[in-house]
N, C-alpha and C positions, 0 to 999 in steps of 0.2 A: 512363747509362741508368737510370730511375728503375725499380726491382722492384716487384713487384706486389706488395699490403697481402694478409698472411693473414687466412684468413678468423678466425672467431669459435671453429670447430671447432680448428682449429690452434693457435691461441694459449692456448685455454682447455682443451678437452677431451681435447684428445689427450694432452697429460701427465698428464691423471689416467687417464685409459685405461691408459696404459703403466705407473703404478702395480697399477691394478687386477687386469689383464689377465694370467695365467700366459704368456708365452711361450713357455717349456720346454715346456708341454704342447700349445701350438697348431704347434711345430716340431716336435713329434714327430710328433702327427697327419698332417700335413704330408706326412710324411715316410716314413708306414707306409702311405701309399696309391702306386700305379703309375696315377698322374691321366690321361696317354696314354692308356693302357689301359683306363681305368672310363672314361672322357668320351667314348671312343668306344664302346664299347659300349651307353650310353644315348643318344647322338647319334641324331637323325632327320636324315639328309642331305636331305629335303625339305623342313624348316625352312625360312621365312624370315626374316632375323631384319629386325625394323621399323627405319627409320634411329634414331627417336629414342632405341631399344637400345643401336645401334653408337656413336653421336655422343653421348653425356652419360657421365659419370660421376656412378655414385651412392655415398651415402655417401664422397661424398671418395676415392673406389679409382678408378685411370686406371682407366680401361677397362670399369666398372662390373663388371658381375656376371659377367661371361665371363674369370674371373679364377680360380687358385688362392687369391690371396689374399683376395677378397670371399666365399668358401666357408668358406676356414679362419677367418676373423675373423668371419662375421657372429656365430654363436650366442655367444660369448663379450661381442661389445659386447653383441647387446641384450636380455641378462639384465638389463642396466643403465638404458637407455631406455625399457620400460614399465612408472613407477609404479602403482602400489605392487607390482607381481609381475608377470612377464613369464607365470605360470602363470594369474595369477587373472586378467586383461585376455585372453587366449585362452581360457579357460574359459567365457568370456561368451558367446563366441559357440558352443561349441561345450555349452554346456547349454541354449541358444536352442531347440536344432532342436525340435519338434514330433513324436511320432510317433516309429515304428522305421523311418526308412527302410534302403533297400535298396540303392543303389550314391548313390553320396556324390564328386563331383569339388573337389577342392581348387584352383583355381585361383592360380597366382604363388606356389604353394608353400613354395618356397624350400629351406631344408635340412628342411623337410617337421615342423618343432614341431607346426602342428596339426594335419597331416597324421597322426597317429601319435595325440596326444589323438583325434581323431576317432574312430580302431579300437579304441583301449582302450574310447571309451564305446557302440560300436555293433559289438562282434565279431564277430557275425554278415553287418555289409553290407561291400558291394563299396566300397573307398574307392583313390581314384585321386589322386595328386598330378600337378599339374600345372606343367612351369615352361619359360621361354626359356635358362634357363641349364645346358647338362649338367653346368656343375661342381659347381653347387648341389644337384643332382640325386645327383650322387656321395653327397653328405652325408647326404643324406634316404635315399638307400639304406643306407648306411652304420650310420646310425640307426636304420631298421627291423628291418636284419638284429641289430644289437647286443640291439634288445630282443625280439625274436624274433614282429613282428607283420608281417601278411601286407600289406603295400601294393602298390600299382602305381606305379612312377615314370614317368610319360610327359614325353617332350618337345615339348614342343609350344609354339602360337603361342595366347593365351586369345581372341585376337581370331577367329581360325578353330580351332575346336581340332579338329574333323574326326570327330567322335564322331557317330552319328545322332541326328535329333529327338527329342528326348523321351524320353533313356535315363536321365534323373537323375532320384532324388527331391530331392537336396539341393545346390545348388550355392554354395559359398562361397569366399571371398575375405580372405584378412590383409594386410594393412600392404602391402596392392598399388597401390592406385588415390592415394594422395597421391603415388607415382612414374610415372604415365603423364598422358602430356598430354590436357585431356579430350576431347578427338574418340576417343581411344582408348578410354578409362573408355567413354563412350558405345557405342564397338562391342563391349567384354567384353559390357557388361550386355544387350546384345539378344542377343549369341548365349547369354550363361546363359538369356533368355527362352526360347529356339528349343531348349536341351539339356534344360530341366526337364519334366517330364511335369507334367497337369493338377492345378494344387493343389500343385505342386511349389515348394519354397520356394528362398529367394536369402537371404545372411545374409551381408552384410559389415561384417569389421572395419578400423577405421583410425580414423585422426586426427581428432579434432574439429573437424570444422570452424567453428566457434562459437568455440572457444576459438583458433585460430589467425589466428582475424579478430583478436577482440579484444585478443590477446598476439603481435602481431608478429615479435616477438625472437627466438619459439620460431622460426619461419620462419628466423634467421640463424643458428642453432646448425649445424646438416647442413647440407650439401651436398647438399640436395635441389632439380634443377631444374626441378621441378612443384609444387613442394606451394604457391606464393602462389596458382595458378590451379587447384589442388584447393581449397584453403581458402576462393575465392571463389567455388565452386560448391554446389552442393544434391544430397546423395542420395539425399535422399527424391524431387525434379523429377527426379533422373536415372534411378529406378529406373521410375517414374510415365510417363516417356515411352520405357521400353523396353517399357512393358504390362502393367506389375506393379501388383496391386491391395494389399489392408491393405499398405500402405505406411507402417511407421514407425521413426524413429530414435530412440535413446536416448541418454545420456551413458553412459559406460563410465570410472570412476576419471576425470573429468574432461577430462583430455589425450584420451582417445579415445574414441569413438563405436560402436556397433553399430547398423546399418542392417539392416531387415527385408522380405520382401517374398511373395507368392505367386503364382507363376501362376495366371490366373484359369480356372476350369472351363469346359468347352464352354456355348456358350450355351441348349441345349436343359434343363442343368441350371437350376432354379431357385434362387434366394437361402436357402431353407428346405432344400432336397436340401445345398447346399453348408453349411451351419450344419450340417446332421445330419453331413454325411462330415467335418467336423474334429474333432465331437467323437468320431466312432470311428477317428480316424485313428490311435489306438494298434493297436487290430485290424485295421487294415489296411496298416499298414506307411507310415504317415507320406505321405511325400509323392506315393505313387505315384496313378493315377488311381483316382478313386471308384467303386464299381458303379455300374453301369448303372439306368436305372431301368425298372422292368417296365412 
């Protein structure tokens, strides 16, 4: 019976991972949490989780992120994976935001890195992390509580995530949409439209897609089974036909991208009103709705 050819991650990466990688300290972690016990407690028994969740493995882990071990291994691999600093590529997006907003949704979370940069650089707003995974959720809690900042770990679905219309000033997203198929990308970014309030901004980061067209390869390193059909979409047409206006993306350290956007203001506001409320939107708390006009 002929065996299957390892991929490119197997053969290449994972022995330097396993060079790189502390074990001793990811088994100990491991091993100082009661994961039963934290995974249920952050669990929403009304979840659903989406097939293409349950049926893919990401990053090369059975079972993808409903895993101890895609919890306890992600922060350590991808200190490694975004050149040049896994700080300064999240930093981008999170010195992005415009404005002081007010409550802040983290979408796909994960063990919640910018989830936490968020609160350190807005202490004052409500920031909520968002993710499909309670285990990854353990971590992000885990995390917040070790650095002693106040987040919310919710679990939830980004596609429905069940919050009322219009409670965000700021909705964003990391390294989520090169792992969802895009009919899904598609339905995050309209419900981030329907959770942002007027003027309310959308700021995602991920993958270049530019550069993943034109460097293929990158495409066979992970075990990712969406990123050729994220790579051969548009964020800017994605963001553009959920209803978002100044629509633009940038390069970020090359390999990645930050995408921008805003909800557009009621239409009784005019082009001039909306020019005056961005640029007070420091005094007025960023992305939340603009006064009214007398």
């Amino acid at each position: 019976m002929a065996t299957q050819s390892k991929t490119i991650f197997e053969q290449f990466l994972a022995p330097v991972f396993e060079r790189l990688l502390d074990r001793d300290a990811m088994v100990q972690f491991r091993d100082s949490i009661d994961w039963e016990t934290a995974t249920t407690a952050l669990t929403n028994p009304q979840v659903d989780y989406p097939e293409y969740y349950l049926t893919n493995n990401f990053h090369g882990i059975k079972n993808g992120y409903l895993t101890v071990d895609a919890a306890v291994t992600y922060d350590p691999i991808t200190q490694y994976v975004l050149p040049p600093s896994e700080t300064w590529v999240r930093e981008s997006l999170v010195k992005a935001i415009q404005g002081t907003p007010r409550r802040i949704l983290d979408l796909g979370c994960g063990t919640g890195t910018t989830t936490l940069m968020l609160k350190k650089r807005f202490s004052s707003a409500e920031v909520i992390g968002l993710d499909l995974s309670p285990h990854m959720l353990v971590v992000a809690d885990h995390k917040a509580r070790e650095a002693n900042l106040d987040i919310t770990c919710r679990h939830g679905n980004a596609m429905e995530t069940g919050f009322p219309e219009g409670s965000f000033d700021v909705v964003c997203a990391t390294l989520l949409f090169h792992e969802t198929p895009p009919q899904v990308t598609k339905a995050i970014l309209r419900e981030s439209f329907r959770l942002l309030s007027p003027w309310g901004q959308v700021l995602i980061l991920d993958g270049n897609q530019k550069t993943l067209r034109n460097a293929d390869w990158l495409s066979n390193i992970f075990e990712e089974p969406f990123i050729r059909e994220y790579s051969q979409g548009n964020m800017d047409a994605w963001l553009g036909h959920a209803g978002f206006e100044t629509v633009r993306t940038e390069d970020v350290f090359w390999v990645n991208q930050l995408s921008y956007g805003r909800k557009p203001l009621p239409v009784k506001h005019t082009v001039p009103q909306a020019r005056i409320w961005e640029s007070q939107s420091e005094s007025y708390g960023g992305g939340i709705a603009a006064p009214q006009p007398a």
